[in-house]
N, CA, C, O and CB atoms as a CASP TS submission, in Angstrom:
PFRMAT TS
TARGET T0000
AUTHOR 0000-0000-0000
METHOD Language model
MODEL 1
PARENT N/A
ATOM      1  N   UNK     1      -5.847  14.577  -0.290  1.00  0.00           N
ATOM      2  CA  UNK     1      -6.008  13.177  -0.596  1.00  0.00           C
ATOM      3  C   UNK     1      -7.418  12.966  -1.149  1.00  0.00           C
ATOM      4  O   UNK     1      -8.380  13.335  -0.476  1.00  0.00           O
ATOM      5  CB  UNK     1      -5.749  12.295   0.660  1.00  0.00           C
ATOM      6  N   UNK     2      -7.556  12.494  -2.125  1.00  0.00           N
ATOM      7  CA  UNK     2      -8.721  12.337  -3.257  1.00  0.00           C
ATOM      8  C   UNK     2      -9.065  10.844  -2.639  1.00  0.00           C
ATOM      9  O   UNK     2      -8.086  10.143  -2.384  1.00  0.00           O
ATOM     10  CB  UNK     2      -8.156  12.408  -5.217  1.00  0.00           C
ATOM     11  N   UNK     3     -10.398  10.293  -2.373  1.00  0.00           N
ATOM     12  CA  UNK     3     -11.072   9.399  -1.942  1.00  0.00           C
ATOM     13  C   UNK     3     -10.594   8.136  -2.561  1.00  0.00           C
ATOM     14  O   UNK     3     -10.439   7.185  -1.795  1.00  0.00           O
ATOM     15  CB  UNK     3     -12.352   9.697  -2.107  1.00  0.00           C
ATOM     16  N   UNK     4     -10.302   7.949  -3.984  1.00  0.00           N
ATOM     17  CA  UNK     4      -9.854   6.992  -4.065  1.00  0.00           C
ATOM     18  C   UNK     4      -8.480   6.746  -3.714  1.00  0.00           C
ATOM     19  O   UNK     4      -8.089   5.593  -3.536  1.00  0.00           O
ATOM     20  CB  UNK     4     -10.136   6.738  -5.002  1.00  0.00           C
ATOM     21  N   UNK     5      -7.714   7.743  -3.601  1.00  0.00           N
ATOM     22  CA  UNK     5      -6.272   7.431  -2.662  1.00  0.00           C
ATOM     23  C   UNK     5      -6.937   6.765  -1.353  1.00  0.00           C
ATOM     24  O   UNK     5      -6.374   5.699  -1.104  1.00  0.00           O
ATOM     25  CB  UNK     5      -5.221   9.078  -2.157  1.00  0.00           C
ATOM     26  N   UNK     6      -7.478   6.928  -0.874  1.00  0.00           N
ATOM     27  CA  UNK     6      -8.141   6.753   0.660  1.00  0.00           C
ATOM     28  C   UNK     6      -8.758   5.213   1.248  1.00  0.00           C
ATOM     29  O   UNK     6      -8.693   4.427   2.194  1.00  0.00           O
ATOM     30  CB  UNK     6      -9.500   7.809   0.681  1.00  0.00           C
ATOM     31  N   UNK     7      -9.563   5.514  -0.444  1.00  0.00           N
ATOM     32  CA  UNK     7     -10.024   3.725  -0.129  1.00  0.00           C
ATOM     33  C   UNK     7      -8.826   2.715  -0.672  1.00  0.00           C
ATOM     34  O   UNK     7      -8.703   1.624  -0.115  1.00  0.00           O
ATOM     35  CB  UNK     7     -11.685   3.181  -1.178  1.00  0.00           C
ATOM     36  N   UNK     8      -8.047   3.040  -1.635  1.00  0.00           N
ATOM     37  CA  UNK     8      -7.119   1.945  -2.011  1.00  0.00           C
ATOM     38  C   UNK     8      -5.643   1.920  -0.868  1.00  0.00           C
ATOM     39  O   UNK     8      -4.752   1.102  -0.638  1.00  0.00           O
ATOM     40  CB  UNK     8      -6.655   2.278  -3.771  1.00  0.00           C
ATOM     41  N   UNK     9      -5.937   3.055  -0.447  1.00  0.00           N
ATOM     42  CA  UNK     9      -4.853   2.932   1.155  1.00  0.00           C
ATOM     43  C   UNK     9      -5.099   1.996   2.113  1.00  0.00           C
ATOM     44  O   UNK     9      -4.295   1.146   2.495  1.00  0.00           O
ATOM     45  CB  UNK     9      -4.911   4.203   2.156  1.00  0.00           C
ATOM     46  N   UNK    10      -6.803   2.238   2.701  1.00  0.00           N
ATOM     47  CA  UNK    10      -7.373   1.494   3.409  1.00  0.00           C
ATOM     48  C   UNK    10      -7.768  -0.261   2.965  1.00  0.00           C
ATOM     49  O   UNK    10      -8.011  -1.137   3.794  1.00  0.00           O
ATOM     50  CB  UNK    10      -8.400   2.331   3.640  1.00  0.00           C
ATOM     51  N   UNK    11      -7.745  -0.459   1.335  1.00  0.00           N
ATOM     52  CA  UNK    11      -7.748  -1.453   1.401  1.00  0.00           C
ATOM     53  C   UNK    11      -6.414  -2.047   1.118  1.00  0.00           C
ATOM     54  O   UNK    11      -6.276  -3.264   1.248  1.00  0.00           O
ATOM     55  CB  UNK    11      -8.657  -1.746   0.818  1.00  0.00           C
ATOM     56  N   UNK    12      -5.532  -1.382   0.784  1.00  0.00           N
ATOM     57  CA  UNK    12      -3.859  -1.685   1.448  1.00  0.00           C
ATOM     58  C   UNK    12      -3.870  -2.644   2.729  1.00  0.00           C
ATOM     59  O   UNK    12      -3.743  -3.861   2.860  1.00  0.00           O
ATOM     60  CB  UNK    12      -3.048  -0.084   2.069  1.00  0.00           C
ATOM     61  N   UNK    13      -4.061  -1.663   3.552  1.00  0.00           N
ATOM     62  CA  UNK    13      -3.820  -1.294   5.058  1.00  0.00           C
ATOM     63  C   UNK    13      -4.588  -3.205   5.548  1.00  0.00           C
ATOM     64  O   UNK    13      -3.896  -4.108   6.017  1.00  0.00           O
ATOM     65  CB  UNK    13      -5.051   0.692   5.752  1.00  0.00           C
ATOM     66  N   UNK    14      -5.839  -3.288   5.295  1.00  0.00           N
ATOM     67  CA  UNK    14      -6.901  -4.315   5.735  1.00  0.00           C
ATOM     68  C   UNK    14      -5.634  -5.661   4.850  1.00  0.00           C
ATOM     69  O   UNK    14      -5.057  -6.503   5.538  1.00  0.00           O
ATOM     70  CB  UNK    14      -9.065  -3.947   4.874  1.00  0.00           C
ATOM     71  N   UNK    15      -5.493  -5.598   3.730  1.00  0.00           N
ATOM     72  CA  UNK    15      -4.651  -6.482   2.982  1.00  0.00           C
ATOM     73  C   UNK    15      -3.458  -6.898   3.895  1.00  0.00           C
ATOM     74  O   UNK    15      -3.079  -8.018   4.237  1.00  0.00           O
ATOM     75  CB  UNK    15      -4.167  -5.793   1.653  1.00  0.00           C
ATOM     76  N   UNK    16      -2.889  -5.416   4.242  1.00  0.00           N
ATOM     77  CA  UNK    16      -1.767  -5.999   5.578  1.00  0.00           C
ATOM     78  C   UNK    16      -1.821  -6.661   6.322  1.00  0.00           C
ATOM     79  O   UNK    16      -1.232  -7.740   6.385  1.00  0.00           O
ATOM     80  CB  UNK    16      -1.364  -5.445   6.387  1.00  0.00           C
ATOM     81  N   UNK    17      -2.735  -6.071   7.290  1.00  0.00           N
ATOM     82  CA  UNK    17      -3.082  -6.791   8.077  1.00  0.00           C
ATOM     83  C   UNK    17      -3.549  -8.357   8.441  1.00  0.00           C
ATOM     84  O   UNK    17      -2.955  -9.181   9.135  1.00  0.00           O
ATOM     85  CB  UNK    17      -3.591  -6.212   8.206  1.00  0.00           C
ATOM     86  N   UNK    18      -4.587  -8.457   7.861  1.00  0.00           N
ATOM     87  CA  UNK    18      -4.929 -10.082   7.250  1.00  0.00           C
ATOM     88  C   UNK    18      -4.106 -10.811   7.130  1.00  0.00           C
ATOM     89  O   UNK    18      -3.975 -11.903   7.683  1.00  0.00           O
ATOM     90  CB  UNK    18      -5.421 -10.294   6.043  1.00  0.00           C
ATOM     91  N   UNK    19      -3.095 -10.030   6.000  1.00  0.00           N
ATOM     92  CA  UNK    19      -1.845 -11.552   6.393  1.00  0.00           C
ATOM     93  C   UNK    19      -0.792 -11.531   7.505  1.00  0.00           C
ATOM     94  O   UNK    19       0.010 -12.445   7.698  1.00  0.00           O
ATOM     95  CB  UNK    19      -0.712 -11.858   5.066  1.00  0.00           C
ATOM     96  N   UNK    20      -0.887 -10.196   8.347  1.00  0.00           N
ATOM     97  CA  UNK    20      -0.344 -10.829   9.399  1.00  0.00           C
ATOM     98  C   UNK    20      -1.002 -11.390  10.442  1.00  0.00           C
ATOM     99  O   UNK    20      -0.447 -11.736  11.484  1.00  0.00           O
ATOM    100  CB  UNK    20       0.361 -10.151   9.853  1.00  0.00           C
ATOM    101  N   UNK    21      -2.453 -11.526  10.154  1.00  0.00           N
ATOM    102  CA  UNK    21      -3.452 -12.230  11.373  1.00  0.00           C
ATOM    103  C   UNK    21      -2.949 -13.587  10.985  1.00  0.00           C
ATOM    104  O   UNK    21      -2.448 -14.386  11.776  1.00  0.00           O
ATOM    105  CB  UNK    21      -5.414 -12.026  11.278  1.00  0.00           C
ATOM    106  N   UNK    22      -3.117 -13.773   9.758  1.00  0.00           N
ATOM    107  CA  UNK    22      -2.809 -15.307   9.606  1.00  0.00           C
ATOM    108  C   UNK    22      -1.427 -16.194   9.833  1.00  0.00           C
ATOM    109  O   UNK    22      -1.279 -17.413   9.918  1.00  0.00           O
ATOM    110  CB  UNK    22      -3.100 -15.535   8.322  1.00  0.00           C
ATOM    111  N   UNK    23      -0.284 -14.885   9.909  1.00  0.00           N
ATOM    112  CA  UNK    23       0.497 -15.421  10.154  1.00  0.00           C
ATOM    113  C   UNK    23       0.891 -15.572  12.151  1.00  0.00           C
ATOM    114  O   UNK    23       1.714 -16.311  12.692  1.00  0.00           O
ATOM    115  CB  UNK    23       1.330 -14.791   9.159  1.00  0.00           C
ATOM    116  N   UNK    24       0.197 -14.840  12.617  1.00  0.00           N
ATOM    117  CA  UNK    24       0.333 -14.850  14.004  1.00  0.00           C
ATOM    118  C   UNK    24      -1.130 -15.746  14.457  1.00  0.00           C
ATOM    119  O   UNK    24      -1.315 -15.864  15.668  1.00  0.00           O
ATOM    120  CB  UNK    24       0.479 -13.154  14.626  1.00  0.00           C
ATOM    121  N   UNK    25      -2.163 -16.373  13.504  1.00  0.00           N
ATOM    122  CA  UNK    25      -3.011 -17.143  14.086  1.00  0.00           C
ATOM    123  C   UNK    25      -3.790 -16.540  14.540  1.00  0.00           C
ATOM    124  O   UNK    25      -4.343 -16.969  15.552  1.00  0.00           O
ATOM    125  CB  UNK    25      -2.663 -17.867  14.820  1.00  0.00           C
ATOM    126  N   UNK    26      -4.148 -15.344  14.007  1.00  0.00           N
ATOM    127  CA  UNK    26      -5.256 -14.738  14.829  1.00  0.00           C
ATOM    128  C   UNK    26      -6.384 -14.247  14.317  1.00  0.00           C
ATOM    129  O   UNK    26      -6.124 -13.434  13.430  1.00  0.00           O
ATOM    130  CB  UNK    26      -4.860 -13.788  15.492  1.00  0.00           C
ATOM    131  N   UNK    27      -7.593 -14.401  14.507  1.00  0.00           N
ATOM    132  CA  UNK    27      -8.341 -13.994  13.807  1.00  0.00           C
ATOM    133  C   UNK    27      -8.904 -12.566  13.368  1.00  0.00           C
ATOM    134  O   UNK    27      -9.079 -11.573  14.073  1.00  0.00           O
ATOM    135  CB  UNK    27      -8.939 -14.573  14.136  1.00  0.00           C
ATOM    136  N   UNK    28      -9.156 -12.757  11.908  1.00  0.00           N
ATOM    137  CA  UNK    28      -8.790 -11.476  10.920  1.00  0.00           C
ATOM    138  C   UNK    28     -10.213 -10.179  11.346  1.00  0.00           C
ATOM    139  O   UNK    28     -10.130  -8.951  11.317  1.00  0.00           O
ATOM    140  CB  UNK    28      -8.878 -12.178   8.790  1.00  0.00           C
ATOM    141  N   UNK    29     -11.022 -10.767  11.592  1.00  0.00           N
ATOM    142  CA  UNK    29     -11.751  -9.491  12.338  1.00  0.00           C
ATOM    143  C   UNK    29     -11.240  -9.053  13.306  1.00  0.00           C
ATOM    144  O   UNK    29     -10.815  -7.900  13.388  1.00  0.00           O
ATOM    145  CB  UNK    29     -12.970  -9.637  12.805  1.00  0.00           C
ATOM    146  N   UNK    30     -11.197  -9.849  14.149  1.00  0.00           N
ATOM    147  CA  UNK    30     -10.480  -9.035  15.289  1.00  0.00           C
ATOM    148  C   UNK    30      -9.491  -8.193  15.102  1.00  0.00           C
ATOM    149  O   UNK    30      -9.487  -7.091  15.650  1.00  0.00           O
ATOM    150  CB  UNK    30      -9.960  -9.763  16.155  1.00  0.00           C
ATOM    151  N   UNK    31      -8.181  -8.754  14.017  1.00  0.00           N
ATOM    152  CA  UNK    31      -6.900  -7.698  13.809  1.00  0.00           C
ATOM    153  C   UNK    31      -7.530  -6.912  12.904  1.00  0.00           C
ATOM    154  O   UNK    31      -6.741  -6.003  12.647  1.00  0.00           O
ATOM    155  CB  UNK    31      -5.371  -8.275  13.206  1.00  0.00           C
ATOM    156  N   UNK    32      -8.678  -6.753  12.188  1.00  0.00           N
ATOM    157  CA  UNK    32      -9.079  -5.355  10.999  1.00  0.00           C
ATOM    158  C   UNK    32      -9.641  -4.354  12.441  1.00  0.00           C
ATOM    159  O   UNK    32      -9.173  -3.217  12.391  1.00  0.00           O
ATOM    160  CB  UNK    32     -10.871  -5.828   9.321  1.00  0.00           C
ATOM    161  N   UNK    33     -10.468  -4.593  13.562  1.00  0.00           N
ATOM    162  CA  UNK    33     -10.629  -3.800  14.403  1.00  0.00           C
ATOM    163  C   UNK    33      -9.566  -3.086  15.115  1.00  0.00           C
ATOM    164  O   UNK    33      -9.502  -1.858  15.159  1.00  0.00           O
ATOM    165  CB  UNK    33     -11.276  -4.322  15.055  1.00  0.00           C
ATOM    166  N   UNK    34      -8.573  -4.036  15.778  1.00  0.00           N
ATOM    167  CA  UNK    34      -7.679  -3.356  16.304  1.00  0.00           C
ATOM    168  C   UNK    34      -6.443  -2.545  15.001  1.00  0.00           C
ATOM    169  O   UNK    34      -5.565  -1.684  15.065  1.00  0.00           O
ATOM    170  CB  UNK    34      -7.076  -4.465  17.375  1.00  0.00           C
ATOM    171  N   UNK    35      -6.920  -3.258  14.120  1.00  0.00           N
ATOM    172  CA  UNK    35      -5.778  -1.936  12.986  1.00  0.00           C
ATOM    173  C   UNK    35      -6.310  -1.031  12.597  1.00  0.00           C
ATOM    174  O   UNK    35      -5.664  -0.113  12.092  1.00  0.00           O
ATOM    175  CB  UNK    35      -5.141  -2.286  11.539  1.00  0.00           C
ATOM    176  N   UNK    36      -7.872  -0.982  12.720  1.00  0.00           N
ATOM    177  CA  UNK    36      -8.372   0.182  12.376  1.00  0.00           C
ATOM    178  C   UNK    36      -8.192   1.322  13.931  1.00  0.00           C
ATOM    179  O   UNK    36      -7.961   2.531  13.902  1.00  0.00           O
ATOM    180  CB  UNK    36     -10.036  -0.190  11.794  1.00  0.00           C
ATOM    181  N   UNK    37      -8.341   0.659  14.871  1.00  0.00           N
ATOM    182  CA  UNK    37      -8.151   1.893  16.263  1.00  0.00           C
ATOM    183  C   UNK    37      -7.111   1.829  16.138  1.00  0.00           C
ATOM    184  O   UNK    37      -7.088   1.958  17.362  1.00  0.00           O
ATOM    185  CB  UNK    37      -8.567   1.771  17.876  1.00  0.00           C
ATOM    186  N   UNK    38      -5.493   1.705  15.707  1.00  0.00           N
ATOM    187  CA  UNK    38      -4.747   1.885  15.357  1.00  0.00           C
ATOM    188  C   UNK    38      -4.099   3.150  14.631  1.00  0.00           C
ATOM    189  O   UNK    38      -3.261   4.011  14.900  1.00  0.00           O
ATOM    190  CB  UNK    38      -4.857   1.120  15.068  1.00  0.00           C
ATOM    191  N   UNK    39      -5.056   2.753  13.409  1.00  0.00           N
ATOM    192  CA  UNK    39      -4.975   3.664  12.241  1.00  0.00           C
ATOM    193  C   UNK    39      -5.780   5.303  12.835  1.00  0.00           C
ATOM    194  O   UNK    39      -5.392   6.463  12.699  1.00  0.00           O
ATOM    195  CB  UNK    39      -5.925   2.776  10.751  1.00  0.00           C
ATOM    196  N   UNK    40      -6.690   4.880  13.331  1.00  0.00           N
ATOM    197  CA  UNK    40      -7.456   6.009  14.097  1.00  0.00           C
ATOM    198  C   UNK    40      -6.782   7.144  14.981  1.00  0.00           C
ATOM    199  O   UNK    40      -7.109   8.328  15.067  1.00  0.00           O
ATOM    200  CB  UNK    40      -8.331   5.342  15.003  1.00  0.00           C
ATOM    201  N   UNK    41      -6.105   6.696  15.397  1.00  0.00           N
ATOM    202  CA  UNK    41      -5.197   7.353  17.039  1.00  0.00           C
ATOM    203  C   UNK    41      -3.870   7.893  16.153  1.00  0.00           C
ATOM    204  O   UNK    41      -3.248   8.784  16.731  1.00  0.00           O
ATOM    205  CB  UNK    41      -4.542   5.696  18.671  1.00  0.00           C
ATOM    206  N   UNK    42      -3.348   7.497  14.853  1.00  0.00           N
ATOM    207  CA  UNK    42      -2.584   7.934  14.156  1.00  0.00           C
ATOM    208  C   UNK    42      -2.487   9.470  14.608  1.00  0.00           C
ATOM    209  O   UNK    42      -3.623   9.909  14.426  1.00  0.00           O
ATOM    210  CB  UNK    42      -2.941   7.593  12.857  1.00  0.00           C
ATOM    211  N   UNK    43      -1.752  10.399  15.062  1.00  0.00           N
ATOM    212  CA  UNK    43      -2.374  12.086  14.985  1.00  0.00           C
ATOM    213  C   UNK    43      -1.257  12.759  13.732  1.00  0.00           C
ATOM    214  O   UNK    43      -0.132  12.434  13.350  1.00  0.00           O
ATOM    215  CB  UNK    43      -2.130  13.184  16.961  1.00  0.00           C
ATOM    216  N   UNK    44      -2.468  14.121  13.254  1.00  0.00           N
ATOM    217  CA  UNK    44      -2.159  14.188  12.211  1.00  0.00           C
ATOM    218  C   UNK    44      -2.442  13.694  10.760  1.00  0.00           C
ATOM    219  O   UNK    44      -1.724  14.074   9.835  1.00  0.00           O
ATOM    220  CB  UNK    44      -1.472  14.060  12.480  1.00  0.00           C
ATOM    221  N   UNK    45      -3.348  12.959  10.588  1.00  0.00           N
ATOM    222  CA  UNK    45      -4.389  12.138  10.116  1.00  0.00           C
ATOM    223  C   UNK    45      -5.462  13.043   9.591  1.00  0.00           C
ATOM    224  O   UNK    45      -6.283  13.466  10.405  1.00  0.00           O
ATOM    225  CB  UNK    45      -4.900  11.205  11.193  1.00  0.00           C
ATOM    226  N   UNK    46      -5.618  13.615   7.533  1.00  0.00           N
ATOM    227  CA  UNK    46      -6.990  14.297   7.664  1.00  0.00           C
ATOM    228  C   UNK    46      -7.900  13.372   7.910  1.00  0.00           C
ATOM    229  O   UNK    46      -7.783  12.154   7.781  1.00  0.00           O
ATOM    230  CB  UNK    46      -7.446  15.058   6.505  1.00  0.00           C
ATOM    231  N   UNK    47      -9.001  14.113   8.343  1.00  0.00           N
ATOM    232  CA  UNK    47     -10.340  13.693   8.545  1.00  0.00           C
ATOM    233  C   UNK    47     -10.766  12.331   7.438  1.00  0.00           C
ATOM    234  O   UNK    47      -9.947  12.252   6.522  1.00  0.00           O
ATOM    235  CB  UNK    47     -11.301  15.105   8.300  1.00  0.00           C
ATOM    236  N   UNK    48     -11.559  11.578   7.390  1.00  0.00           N
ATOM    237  CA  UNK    48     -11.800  10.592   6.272  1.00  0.00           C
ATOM    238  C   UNK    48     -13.340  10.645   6.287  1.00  0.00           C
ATOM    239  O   UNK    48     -13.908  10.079   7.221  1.00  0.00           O
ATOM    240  CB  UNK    48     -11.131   8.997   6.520  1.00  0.00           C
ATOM    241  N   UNK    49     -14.011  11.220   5.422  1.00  0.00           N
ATOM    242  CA  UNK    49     -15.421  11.583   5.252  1.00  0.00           C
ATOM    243  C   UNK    49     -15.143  10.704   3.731  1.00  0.00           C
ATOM    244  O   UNK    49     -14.534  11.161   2.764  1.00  0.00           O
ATOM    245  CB  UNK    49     -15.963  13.541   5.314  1.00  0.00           C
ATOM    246  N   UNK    50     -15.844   9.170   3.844  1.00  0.00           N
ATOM    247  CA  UNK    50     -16.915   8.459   2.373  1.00  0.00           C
ATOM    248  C   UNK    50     -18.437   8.225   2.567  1.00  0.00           C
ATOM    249  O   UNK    50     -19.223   8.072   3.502  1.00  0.00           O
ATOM    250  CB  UNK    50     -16.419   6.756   1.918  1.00  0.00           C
ATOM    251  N   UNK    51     -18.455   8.272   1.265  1.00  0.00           N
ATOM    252  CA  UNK    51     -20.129   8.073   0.710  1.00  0.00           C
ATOM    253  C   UNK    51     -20.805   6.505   1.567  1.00  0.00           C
ATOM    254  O   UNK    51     -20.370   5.386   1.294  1.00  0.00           O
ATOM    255  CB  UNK    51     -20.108   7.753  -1.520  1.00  0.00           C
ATOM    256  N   UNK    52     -21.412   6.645   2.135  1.00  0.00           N
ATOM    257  CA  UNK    52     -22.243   4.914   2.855  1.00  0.00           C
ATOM    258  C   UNK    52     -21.602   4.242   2.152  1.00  0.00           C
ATOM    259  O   UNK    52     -20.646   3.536   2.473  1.00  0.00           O
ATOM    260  CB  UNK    52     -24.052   4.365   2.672  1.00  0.00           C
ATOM    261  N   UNK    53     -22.358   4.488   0.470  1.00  0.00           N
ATOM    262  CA  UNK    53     -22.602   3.125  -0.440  1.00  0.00           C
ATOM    263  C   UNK    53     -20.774   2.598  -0.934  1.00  0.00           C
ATOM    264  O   UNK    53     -20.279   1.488  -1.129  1.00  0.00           O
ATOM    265  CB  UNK    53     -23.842   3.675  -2.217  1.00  0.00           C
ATOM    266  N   UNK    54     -20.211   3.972  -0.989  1.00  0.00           N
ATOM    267  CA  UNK    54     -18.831   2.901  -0.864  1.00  0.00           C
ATOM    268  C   UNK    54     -18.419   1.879   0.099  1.00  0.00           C
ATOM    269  O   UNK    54     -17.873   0.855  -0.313  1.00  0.00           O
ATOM    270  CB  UNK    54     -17.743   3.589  -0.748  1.00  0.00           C
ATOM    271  N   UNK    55     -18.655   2.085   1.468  1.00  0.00           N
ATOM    272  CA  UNK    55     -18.320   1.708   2.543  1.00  0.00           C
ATOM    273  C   UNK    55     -19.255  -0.173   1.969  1.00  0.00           C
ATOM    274  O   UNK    55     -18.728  -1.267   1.768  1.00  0.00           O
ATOM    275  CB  UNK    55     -18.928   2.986   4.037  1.00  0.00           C
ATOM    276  N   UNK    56     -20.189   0.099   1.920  1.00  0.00           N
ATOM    277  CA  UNK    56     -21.183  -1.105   1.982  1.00  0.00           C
ATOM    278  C   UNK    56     -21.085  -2.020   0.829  1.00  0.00           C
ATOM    279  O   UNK    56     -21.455  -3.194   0.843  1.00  0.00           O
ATOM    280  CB  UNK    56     -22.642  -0.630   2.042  1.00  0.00           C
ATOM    281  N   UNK    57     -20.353  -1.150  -0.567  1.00  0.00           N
ATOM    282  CA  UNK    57     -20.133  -2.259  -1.686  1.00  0.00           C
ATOM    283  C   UNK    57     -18.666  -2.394  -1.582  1.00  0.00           C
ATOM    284  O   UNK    57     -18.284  -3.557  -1.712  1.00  0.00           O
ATOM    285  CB  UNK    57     -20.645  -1.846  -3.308  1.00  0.00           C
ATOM    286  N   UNK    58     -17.969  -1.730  -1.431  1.00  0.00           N
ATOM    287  CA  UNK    58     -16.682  -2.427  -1.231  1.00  0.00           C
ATOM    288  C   UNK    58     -15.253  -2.465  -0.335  1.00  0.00           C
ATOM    289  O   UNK    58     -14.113  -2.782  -0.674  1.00  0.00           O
ATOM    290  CB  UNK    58     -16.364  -2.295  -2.155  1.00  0.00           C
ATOM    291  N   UNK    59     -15.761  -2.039   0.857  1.00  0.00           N
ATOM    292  CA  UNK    59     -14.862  -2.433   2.070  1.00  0.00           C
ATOM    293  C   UNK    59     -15.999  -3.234   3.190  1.00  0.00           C
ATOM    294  O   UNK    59     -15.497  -3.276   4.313  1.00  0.00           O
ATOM    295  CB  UNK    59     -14.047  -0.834   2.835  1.00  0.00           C
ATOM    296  N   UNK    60     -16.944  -3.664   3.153  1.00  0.00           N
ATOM    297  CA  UNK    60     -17.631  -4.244   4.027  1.00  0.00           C
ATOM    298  C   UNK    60     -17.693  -5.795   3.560  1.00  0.00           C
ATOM    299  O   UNK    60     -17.805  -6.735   4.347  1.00  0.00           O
ATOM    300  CB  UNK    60     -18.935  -3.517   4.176  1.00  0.00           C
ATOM    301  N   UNK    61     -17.603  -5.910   2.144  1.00  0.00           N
ATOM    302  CA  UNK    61     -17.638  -7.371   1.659  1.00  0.00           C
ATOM    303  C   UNK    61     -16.511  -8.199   2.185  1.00  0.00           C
ATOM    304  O   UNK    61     -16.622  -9.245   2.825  1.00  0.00           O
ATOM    305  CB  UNK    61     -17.586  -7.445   0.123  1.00  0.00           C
ATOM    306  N   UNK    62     -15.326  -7.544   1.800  1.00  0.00           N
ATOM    307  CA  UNK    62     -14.425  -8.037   2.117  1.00  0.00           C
ATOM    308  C   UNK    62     -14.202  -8.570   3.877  1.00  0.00           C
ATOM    309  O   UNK    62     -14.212  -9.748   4.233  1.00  0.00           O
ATOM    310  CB  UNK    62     -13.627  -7.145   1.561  1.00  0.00           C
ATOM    311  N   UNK    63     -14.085  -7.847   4.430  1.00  0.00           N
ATOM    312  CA  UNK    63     -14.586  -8.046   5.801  1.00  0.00           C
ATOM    313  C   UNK    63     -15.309  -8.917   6.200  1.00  0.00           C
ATOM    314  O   UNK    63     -14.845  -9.676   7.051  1.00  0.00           O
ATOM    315  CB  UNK    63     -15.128  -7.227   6.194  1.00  0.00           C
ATOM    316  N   UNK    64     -16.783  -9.127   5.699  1.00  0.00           N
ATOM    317  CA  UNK    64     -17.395 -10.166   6.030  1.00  0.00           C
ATOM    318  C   UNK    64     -17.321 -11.510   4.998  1.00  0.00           C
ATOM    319  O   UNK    64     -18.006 -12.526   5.123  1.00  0.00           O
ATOM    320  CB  UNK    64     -18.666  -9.675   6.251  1.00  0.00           C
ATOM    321  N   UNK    65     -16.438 -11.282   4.080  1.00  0.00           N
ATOM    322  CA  UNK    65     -16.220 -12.791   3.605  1.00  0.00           C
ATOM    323  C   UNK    65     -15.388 -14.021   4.234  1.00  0.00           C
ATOM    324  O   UNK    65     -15.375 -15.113   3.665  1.00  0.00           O
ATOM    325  CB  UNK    65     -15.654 -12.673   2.420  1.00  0.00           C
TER
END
């Protein structure tokens, strides 16, 4: 799995989620944490090694917007 498969999975995954926070009323940090320990405990799962600066320009914005 090539990194950008990885990040456009993960920002799949955060996209999911979100709208089902909103549809169960719940707030969307909280469900990106618990879908990420989720996603984590997955077994069988390679490893996911990215660069900081991806992490910080474009899966952290989103999150904190």
């Amino acid at each position: 799995m090539t990194s950008v498969e990885a990040i456009l999975g993960l920002l799949f995954a955060a996209t999911v989620i979100v709208l089902a926070a909103k549809r169960l009323d719940l707030p969307y940090p909280i469900a990106l944490v618990l879908g990420g320990l989720g996603l984590s405990a997955i077994p069988g799962l390679p490893p996911l090694a990215m660069n900081p600066e991806i992490v910080f320009f474009l899966l952290l914005p989103p999150i904190l917007s």
